[in-house]
C-alpha positions as CSV (number, residue, x, y, z in Angstrom):
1,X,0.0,0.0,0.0
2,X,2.7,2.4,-1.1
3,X,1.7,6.5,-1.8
4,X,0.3,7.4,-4.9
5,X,2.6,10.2,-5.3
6,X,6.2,11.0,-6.4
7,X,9.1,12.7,-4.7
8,X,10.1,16.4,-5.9
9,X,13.5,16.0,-6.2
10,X,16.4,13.0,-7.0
11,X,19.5,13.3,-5.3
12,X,22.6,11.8,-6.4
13,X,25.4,11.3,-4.9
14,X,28.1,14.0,-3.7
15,X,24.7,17.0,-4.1
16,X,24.3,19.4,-1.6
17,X,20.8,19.2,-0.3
18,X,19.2,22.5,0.6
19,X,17.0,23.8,3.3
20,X,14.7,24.6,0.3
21,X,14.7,20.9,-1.2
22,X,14.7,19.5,2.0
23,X,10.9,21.5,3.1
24,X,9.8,21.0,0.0
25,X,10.0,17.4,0.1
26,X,8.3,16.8,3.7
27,X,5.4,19.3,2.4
28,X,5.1,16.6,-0.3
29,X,4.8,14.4,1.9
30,X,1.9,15.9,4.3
31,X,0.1,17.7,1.6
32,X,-0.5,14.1,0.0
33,X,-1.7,12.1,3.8
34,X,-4.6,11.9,2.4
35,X,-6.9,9.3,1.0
36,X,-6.9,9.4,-2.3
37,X,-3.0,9.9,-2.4
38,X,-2.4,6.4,-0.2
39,X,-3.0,2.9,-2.4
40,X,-6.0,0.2,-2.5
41,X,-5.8,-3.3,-0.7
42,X,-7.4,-4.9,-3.3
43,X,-4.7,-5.6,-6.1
44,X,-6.6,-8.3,-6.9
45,X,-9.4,-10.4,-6.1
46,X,-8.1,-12.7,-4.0
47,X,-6.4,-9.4,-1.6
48,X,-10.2,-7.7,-1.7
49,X,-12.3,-10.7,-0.1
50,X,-9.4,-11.2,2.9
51,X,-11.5,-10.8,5.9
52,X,-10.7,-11.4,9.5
53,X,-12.7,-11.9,12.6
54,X,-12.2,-9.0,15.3
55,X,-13.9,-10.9,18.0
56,X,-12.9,-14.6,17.4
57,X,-14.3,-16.9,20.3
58,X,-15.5,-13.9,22.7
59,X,-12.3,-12.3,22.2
60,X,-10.8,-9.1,20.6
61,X,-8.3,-9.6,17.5
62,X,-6.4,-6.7,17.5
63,X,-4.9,-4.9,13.9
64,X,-1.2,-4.3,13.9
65,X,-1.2,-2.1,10.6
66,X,-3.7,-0.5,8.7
67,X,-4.2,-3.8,6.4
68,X,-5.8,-5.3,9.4
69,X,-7.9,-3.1,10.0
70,X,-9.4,-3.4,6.6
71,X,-9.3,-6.7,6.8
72,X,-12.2,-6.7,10.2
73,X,-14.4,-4.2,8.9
74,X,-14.7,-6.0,5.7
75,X,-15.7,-9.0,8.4
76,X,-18.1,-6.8,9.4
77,X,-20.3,-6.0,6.8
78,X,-20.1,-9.4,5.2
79,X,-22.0,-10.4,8.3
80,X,-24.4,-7.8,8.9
81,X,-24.8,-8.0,4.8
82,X,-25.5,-12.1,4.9
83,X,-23.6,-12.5,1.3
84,X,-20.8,-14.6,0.2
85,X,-18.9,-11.2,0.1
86,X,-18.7,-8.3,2.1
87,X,-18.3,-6.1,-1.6
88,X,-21.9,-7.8,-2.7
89,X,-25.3,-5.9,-2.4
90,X,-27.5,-7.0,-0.2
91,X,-31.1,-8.0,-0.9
92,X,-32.4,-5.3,1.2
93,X,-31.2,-2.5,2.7
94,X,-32.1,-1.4,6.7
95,X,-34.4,1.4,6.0
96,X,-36.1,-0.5,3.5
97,X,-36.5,-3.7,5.7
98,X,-37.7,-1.2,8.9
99,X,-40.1,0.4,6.6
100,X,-41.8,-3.2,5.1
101,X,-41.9,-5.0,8.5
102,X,-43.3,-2.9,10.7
103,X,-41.8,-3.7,13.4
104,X,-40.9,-7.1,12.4
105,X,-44.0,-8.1,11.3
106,X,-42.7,-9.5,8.1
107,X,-43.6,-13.3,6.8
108,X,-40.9,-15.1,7.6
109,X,-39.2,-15.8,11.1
110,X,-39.7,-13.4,13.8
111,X,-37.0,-12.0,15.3
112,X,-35.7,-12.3,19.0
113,X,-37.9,-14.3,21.8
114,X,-38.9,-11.6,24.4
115,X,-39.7,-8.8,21.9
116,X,-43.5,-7.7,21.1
117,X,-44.1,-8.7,17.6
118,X,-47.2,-7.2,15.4
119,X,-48.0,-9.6,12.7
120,X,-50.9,-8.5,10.6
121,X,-52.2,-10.9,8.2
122,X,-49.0,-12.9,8.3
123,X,-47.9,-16.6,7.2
124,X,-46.2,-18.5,10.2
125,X,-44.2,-21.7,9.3
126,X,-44.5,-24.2,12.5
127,X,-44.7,-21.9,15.0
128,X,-43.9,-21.9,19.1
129,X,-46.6,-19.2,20.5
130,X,-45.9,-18.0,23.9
131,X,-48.8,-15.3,25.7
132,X,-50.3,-13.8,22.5
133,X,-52.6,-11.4,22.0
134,X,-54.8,-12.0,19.1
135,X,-56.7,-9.0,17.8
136,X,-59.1,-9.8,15.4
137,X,-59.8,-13.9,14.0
138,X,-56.7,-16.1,14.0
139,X,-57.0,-18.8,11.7
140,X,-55.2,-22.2,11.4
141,X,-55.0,-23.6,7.9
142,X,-53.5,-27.0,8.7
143,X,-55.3,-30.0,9.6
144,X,-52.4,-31.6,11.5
145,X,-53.1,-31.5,15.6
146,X,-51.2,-28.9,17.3
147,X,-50.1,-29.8,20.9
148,X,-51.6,-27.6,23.7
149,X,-53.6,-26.0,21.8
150,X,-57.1,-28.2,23.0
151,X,-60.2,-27.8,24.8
152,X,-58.4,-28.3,28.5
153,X,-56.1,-25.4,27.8
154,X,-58.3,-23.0,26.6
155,X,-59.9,-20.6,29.2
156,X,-63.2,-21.2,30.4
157,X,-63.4,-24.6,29.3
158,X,-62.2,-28.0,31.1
159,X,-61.0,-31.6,30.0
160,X,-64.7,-32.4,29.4
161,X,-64.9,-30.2,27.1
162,X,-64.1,-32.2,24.0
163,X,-65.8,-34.6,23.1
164,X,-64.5,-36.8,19.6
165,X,-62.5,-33.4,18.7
166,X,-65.9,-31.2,19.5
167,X,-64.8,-28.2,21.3
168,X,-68.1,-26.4,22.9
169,X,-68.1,-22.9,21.5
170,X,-70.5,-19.9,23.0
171,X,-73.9,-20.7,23.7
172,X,-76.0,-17.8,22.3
173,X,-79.6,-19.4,21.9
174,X,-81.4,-21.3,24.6
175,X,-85.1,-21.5,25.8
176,X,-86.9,-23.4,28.7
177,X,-89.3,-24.4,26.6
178,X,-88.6,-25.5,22.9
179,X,-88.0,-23.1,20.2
180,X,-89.8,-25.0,17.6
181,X,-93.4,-26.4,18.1
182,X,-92.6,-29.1,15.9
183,X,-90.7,-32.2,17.6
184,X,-89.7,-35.3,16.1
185,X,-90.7,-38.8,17.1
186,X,-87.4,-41.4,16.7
187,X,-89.7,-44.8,17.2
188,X,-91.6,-43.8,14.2
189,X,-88.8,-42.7,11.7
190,X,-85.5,-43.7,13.1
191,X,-84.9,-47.7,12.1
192,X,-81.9,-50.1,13.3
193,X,-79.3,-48.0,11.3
194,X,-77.8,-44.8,10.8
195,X,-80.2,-42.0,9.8
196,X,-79.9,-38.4,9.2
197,X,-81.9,-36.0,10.2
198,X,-82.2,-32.1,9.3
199,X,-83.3,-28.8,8.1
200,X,-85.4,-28.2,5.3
201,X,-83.3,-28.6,1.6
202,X,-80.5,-30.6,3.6
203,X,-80.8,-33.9,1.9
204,X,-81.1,-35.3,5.0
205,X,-83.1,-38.8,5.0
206,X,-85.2,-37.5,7.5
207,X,-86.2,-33.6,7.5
208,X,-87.4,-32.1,11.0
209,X,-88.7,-28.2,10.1
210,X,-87.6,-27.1,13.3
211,X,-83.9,-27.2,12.7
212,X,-85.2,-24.3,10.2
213,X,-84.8,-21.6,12.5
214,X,-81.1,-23.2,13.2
215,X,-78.3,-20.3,11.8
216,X,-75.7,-21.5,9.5
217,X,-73.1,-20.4,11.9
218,X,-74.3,-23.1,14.7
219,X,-71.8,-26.3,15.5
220,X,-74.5,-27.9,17.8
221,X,-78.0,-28.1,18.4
222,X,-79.4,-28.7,22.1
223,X,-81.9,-31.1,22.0
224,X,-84.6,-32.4,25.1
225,X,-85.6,-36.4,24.7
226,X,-88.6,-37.1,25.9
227,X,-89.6,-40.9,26.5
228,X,-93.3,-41.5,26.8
229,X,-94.4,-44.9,27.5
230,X,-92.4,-47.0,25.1
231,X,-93.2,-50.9,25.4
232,X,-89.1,-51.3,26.6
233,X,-86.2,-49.7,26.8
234,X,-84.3,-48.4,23.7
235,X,-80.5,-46.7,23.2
236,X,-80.3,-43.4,20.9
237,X,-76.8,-42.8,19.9
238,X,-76.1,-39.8,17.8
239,X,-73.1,-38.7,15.4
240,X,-72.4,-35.6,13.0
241,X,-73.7,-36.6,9.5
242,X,-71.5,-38.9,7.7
243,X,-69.1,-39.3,11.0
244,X,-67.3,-42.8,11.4
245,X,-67.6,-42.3,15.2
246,X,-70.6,-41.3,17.4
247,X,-70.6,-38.7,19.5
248,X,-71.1,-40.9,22.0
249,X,-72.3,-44.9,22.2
250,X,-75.4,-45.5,24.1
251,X,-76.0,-42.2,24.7
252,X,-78.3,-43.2,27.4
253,X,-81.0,-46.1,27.8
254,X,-84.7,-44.2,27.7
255,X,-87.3,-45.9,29.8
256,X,-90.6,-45.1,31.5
257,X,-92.8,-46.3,34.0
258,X,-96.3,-46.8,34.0
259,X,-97.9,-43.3,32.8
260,X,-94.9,-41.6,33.5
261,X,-91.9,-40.2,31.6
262,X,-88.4,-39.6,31.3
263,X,-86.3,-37.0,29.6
264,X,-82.7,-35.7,29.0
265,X,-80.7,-32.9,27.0
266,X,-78.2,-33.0,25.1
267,X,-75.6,-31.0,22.7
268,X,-74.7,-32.9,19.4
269,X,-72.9,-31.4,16.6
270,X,-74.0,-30.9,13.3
271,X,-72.7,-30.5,9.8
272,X,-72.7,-27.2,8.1
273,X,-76.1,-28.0,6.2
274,X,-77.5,-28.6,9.7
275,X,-77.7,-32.6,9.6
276,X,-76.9,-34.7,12.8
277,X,-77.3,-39.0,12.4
278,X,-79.6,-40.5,14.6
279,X,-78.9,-44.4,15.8
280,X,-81.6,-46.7,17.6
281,X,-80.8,-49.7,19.3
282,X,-83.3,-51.4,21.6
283,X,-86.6,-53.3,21.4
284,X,-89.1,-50.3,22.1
285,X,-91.7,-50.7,19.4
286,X,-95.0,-48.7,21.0
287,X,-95.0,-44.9,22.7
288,X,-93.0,-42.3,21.8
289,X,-89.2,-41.1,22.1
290,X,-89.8,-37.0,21.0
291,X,-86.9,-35.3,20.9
292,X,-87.7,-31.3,20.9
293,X,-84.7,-28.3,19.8
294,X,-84.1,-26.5,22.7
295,X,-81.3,-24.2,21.2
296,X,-78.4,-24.1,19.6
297,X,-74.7,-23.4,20.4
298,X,-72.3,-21.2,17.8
């Protein structure tokens, strides 16, 4: 890294050298201390991607000449810069990456583990959540079963909760007395097999008009089953439409006594065109098991 400048004068041997010759020479010398006047370290390629680490293993290298020096800011900005090369443009620059995140809130992987990060309509590729604040509907586009994240572990709700991967949600329609008039006998419709039942235009085997007044945005119905004087004893076992597995077996033997009666209620989820399958096991032949809708849950 010699100077990019000449000397002012070539003395040979035997020459007086003069007061004058010898100024002039040193003012050379600090009028061209500058930049421009002092050569590159990059006489080649090879010279202009040396790099060296200034804190290698938690401890400071330190430059002995100028070179070095070079050498550890080039280090630097090839790792603030991510590129082969500390000499190669970046894909972004800082402004511009402050300016499109928003405070991080980029696609992609957040940065750091105790910052607050603001994602706003954002893609997360298998995420670990800790305390979040949701603002707005968080959806989950993957079918796969995320750990934690069940019926137990969410407020409000208890291990109970769930029952064949139903998850209760809020309960914003329910009567004491039934909301349709209309109820639906099971010994006179429901056979020894799967049946559906639904609303109106469901294509349900059986249609019941009083899941009419049921909102597409319900998950469940509430339903009161009312056994009046069947001959013997009879299971009703329900399922969503089309469901391999009931929501539960034997959902409970119906009997009566003499002139009397017996009733339940129950929550059983339903399929988006409002269609639940009914199951009868049991020998009850005569009387009536009416099931009535007391609400439904959203």
């Amino acid at each position: 890294m010699p100077g990019l400048y000449s000397k002012i004068k070539t003395v040979v041997d035997g020459e007086t050298i003069t007061a004058t010759d010898r100024n002039a020479e040193h003012d050379n010398h600090i009028t061209n201390a500058i930049p421009t006047m002092i050569d590159d370290y990059s006489t080649d390629a090879t010279e202009m991607q040396v790099t060296i680490d200034p804190y290698p293993s938690d401890s400071p290298s330190l430059a002995t000449h100028l070179a070095g020096e070079i050498q550890r800011l080039r280090y630097l900005i090839k790792q603030i810069t991510g590129e082969d090369q500390w000499y190669i443009d970046p894909d972004t620059d800082l402004a511009v990456h402050f300016a499109a995140t928003a405070i991080h809130g980029a696609t992609g992987a957040v940065v750091g583990t105790t910052n607050v990060q603001t994602l706003t309509d954002k893609t997360l590729t298998a995420p670990a959540i800790s305390s979040p604040v949701v603002t707005g509907d968080m959806t989950y586009a993957s079918a796969t079963v995320v750990t934690n994240l069940n019926a137990d572990t969410v407020d409000g709700l208890g291990a109970g909760a769930a029952v064949n991967g139903y998850v209760r949600g809020i309960l914003t329609q329910i009567h004491s007395d039934s909301v349709d008039a209309t109820s639906f006998d099971i010994l006179a419709n429901i056979s020894t097999a799967w049946e559906s039942v639904g609303k109106t235009g469901s294509g349900a085997t059986n249609i019941w008009t009083a899941l009419d007044s049921v909102p597409a945005a319900a998950k469940a119905v509430i339903l009161r089953l009312v056994a009046q004087n069947p001959n013997a004893s009879t299971y009703i076992s329900f399922r969503v439409t089309g469901s391999a597995t009931a929501v539960s077996d034997r959902t409970r033997e119906l009997y009566t006594v003499a002139g009397g009666y017996e009733y339940i209620e129950i929550s059983i989820p339903i399929d988006s065109s409002i269609r639940f399958d009914v199951y009868r096991e049991g020998s009850a032949t005569t009387g009536q098991i009416a099931v009535w809708l007391k609400g439904w849950i959203e």
